[in-house]
KOLGU-4560 file (N, C-alpha, C; in nm, 3 decimals, padded with zeros to 5 digits):
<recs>
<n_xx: 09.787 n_yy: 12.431 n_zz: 08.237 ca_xx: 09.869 ca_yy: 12.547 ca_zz: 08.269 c_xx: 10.014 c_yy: 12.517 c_zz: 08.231 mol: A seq: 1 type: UNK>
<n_xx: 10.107 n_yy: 12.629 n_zz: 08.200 ca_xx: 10.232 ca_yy: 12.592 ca_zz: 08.144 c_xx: 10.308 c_yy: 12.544 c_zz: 08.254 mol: A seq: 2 type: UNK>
<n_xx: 10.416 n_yy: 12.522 n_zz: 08.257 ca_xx: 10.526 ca_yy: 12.475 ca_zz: 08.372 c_xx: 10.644 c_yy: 12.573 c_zz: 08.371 mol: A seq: 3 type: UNK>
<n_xx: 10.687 n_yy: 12.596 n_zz: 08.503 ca_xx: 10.777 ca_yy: 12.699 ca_zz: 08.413 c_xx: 10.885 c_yy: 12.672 c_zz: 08.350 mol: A seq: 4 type: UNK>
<n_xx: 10.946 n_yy: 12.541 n_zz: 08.324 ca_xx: 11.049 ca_yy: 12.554 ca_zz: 08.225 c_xx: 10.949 c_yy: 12.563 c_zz: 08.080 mol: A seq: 5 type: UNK>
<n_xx: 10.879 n_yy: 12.561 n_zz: 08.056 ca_xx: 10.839 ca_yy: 12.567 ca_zz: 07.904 c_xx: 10.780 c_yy: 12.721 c_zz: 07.976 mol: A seq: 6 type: UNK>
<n_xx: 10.778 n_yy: 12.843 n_zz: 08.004 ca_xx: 10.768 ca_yy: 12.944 ca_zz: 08.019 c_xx: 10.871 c_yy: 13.060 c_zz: 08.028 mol: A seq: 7 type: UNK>
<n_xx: 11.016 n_yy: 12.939 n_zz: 08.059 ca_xx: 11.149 ca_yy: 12.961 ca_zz: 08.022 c_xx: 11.146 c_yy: 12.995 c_zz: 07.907 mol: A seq: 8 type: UNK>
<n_xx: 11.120 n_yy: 12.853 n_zz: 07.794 ca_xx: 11.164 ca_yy: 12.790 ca_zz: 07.668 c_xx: 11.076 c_yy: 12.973 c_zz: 07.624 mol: A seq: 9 type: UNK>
<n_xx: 10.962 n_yy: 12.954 n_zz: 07.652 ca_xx: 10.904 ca_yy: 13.082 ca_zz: 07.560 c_xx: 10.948 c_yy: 13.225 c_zz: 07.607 mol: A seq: 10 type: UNK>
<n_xx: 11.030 n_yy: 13.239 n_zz: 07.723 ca_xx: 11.021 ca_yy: 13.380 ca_zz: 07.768 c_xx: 11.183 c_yy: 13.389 c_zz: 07.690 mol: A seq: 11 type: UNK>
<n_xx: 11.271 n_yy: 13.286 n_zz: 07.651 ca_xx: 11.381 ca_yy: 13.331 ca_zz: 07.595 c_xx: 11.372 c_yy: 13.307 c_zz: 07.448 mol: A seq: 12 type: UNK>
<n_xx: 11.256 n_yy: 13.225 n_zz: 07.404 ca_xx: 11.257 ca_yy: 13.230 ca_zz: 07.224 c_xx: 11.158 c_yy: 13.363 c_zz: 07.185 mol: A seq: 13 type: UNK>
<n_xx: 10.999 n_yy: 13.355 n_zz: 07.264 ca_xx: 10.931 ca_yy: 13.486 ca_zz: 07.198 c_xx: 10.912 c_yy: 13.602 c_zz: 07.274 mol: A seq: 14 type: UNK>
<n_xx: 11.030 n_yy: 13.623 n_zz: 07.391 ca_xx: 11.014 ca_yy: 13.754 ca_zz: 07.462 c_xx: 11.151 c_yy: 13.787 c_zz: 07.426 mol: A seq: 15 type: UNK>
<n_xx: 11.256 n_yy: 13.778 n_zz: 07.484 ca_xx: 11.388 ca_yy: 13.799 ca_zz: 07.494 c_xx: 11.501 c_yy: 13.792 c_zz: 07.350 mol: A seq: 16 type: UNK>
<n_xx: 11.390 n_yy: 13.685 n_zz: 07.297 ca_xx: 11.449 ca_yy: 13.649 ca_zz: 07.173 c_xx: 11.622 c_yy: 13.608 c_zz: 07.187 mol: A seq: 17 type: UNK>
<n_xx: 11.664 n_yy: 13.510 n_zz: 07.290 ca_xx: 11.774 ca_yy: 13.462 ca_zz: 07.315 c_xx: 11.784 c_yy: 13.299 c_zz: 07.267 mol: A seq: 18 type: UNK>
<n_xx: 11.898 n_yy: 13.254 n_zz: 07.289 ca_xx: 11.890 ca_yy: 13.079 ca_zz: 07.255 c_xx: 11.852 c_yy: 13.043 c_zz: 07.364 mol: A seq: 19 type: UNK>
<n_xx: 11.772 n_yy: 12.928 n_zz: 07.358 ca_xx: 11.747 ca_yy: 12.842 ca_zz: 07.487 c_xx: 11.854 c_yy: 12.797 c_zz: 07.553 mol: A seq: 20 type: UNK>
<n_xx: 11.833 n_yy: 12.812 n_zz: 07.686 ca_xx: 11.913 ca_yy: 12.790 ca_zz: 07.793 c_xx: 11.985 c_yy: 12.902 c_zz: 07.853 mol: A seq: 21 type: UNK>
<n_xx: 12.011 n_yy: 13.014 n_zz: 07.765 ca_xx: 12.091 ca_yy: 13.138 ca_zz: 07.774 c_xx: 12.028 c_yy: 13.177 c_zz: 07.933 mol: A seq: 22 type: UNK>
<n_xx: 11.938 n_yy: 13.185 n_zz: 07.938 ca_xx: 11.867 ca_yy: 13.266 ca_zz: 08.094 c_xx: 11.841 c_yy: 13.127 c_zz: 08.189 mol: A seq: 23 type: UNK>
<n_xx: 11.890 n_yy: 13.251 n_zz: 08.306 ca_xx: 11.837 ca_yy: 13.139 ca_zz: 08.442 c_xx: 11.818 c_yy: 13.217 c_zz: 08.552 mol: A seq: 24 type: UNK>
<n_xx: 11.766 n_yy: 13.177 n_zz: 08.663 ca_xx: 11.687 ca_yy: 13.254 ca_zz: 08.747 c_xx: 11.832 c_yy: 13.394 c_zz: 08.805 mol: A seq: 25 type: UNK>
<n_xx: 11.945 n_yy: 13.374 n_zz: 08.794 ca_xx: 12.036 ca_yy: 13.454 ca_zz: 08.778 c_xx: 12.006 c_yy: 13.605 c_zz: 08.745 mol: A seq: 26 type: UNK>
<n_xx: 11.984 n_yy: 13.552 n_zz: 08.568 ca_xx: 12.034 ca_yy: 13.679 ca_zz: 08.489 c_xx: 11.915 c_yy: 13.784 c_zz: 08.484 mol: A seq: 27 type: UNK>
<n_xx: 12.023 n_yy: 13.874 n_zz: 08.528 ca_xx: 11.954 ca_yy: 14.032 ca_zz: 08.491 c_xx: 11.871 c_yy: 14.047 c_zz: 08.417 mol: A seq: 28 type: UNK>
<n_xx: 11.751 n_yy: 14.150 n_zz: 08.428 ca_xx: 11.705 ca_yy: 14.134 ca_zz: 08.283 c_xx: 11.741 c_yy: 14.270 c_zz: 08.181 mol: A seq: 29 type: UNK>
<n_xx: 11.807 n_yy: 14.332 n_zz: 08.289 ca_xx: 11.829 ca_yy: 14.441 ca_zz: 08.237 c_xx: 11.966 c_yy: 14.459 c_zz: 08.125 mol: A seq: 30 type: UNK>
<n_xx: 12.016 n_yy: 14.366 n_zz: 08.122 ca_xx: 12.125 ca_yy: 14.299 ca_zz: 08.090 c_xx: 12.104 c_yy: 14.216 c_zz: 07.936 mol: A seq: 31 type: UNK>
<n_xx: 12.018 n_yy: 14.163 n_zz: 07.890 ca_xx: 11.972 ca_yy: 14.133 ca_zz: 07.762 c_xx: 11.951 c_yy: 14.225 c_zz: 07.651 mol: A seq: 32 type: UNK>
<n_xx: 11.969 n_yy: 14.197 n_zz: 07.570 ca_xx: 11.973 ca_yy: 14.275 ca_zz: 07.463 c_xx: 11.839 c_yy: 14.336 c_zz: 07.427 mol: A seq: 33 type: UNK>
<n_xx: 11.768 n_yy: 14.239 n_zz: 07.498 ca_xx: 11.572 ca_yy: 14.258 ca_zz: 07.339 c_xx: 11.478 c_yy: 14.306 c_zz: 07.501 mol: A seq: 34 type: UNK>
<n_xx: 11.562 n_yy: 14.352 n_zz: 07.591 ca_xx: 11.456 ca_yy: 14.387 ca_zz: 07.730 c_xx: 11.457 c_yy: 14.538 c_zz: 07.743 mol: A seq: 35 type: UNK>
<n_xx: 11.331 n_yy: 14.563 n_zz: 07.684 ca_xx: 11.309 ca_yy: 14.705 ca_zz: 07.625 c_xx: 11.131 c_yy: 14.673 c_zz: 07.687 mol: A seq: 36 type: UNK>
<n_xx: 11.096 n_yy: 14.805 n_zz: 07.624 ca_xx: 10.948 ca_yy: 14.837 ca_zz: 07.653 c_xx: 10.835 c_yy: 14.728 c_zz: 07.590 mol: A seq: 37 type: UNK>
<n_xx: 10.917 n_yy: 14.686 n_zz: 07.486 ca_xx: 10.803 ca_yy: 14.590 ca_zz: 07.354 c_xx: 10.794 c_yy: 14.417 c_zz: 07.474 mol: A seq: 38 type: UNK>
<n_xx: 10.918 n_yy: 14.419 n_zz: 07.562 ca_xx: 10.960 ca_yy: 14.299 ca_zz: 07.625 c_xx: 10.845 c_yy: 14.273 c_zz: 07.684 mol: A seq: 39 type: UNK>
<n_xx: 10.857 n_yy: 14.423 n_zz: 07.847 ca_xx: 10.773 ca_yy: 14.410 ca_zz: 07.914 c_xx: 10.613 c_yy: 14.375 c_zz: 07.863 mol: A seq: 40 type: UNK>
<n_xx: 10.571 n_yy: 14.424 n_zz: 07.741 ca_xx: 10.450 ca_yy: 14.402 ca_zz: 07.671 c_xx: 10.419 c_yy: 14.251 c_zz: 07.656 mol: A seq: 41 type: UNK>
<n_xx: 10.522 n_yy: 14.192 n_zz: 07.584 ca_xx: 10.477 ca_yy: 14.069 ca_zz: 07.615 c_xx: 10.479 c_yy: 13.949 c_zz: 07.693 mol: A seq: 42 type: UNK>
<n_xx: 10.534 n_yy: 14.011 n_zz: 07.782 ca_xx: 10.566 ca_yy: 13.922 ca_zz: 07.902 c_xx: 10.455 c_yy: 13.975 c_zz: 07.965 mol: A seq: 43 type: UNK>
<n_xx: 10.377 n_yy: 14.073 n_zz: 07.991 ca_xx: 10.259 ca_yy: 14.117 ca_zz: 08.016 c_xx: 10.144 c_yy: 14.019 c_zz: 07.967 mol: A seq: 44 type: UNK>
<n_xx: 10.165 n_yy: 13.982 n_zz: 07.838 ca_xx: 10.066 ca_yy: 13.929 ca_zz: 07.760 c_xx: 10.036 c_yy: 13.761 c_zz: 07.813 mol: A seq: 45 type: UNK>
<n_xx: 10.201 n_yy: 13.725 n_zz: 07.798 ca_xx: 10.214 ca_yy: 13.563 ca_zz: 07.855 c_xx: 10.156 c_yy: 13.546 c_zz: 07.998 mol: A seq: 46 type: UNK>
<n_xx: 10.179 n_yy: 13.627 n_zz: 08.093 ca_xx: 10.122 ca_yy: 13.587 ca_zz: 08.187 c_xx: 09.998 c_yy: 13.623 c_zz: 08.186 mol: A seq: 47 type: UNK>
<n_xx: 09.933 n_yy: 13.676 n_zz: 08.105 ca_xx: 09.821 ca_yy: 13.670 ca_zz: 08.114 c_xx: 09.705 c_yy: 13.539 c_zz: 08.037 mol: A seq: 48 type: UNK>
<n_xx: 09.804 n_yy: 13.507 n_zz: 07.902 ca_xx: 09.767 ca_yy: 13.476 ca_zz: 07.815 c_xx: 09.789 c_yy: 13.291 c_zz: 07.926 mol: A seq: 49 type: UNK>
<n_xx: 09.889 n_yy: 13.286 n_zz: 07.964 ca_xx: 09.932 ca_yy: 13.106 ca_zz: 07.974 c_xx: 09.885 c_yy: 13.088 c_zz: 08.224 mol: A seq: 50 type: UNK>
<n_xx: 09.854 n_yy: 13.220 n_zz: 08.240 ca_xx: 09.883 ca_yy: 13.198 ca_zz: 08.359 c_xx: 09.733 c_yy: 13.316 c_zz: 08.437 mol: A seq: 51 type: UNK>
<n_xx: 09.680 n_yy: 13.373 n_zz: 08.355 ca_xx: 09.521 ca_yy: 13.445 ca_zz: 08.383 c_xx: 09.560 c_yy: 13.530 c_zz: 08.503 mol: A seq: 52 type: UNK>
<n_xx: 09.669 n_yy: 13.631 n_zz: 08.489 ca_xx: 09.663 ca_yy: 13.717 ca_zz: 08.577 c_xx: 09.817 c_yy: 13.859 c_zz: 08.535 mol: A seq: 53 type: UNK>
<n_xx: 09.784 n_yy: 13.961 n_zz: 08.555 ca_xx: 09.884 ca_yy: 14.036 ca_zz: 08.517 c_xx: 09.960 c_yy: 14.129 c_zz: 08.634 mol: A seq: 54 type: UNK>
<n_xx: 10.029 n_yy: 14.214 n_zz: 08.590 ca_xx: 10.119 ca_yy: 14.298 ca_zz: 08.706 c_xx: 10.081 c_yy: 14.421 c_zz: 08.693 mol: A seq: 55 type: UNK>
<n_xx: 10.108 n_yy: 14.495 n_zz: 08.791 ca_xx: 10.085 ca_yy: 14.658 ca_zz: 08.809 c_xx: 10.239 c_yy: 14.727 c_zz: 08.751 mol: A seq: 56 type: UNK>
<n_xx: 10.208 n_yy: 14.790 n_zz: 08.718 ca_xx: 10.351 ca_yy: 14.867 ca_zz: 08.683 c_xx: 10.413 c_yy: 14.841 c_zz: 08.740 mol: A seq: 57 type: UNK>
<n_xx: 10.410 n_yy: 14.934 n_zz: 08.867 ca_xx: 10.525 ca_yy: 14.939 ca_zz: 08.995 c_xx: 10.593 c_yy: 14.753 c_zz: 09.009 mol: A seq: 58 type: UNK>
<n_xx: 10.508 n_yy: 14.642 n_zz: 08.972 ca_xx: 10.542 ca_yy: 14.500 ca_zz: 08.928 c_xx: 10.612 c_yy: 14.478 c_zz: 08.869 mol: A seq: 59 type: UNK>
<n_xx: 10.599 n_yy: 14.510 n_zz: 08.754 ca_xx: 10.645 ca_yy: 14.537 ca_zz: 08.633 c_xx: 10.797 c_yy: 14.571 c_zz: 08.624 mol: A seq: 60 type: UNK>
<n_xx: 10.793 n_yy: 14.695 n_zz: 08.676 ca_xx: 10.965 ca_yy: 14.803 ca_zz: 08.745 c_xx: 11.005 c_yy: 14.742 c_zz: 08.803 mol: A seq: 61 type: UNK>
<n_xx: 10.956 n_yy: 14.618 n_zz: 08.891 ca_xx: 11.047 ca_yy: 14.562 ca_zz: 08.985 c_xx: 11.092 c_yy: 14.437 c_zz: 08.978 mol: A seq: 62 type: UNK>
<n_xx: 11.097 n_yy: 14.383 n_zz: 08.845 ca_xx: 11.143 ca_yy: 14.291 ca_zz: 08.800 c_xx: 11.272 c_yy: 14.342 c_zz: 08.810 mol: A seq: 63 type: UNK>
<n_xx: 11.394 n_yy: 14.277 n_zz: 08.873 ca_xx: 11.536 ca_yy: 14.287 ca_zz: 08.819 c_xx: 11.600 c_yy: 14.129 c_zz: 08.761 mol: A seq: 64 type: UNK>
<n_xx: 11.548 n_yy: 14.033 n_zz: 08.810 ca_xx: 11.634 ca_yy: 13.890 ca_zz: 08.730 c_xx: 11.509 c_yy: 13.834 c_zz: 08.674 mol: A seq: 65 type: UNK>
<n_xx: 11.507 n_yy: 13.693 n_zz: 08.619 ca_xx: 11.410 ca_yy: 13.630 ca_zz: 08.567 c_xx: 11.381 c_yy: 13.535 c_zz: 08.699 mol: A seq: 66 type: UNK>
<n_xx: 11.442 n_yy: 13.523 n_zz: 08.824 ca_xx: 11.372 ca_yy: 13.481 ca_zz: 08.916 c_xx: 11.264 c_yy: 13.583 c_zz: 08.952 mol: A seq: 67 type: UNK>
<n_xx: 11.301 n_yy: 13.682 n_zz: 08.994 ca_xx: 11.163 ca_yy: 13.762 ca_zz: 09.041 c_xx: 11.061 c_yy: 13.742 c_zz: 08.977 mol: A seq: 68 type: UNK>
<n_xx: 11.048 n_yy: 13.759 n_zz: 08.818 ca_xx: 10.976 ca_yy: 13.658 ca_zz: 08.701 c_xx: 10.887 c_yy: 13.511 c_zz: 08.749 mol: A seq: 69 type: UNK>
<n_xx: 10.978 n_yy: 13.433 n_zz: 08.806 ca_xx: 10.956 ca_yy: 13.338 ca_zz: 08.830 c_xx: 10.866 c_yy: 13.332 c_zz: 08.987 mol: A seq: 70 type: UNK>
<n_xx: 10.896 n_yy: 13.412 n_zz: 09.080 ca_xx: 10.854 ca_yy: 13.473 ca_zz: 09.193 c_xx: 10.744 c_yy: 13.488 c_zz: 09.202 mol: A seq: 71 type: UNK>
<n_xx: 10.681 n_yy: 13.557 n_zz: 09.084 ca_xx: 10.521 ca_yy: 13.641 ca_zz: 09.035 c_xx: 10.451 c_yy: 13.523 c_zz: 09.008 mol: A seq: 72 type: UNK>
<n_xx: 10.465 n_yy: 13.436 n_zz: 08.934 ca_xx: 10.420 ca_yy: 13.303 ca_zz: 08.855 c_xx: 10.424 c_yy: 13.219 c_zz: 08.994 mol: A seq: 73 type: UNK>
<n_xx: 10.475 n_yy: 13.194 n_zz: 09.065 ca_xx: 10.470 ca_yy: 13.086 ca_zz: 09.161 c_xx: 10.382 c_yy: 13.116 c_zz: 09.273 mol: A seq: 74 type: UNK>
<n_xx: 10.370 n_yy: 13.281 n_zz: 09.345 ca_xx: 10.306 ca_yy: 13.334 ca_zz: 09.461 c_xx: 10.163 c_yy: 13.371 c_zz: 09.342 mol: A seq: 75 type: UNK>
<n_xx: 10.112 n_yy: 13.315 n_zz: 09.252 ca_xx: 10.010 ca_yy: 13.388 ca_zz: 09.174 c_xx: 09.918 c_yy: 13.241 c_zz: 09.089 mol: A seq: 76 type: UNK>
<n_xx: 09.975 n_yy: 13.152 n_zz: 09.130 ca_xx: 09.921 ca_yy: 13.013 ca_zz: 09.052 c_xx: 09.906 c_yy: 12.913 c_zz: 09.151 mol: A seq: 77 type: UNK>
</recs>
């Protein structure tokens, strides 16, 4: 199973498409440039794909930082 700093490394190179390190349990996500509809899709995908479980919409909507992110992954593994 991944760890979440290498779930970091991938949620800011192939979701967010930011430089590494740029995000931390802080930042908004609403606040990034590439956090659009295509985002939520694959951040949909990763947790499904690296972590065998996904979110409900209303989940989904209630992401506001990349801790809550991190929140889902920890109460779910």
């Amino acid at each position: 199973m991944m760890t979440t700093e290498e779930f970091k490394d991938l949620f800011e190179v192939e979701i967010v498409m930011v430089s590494k390190g740029e995000v931390n349990e802080e930042t908004v996500l609403q606040e990034l440039s590439n956090w659009d509809s295509m985002a939520y899709i694959a951040l949909e995908a990763a947790f499904d794909e690296h972590f065998g479980f996904t979110l409900d919409t209303d989940e989904l909507l209630g992401l506001k930082t990349f801790g809550d992110i991190l929140e889902h992954i920890k109460k779910r593994t």
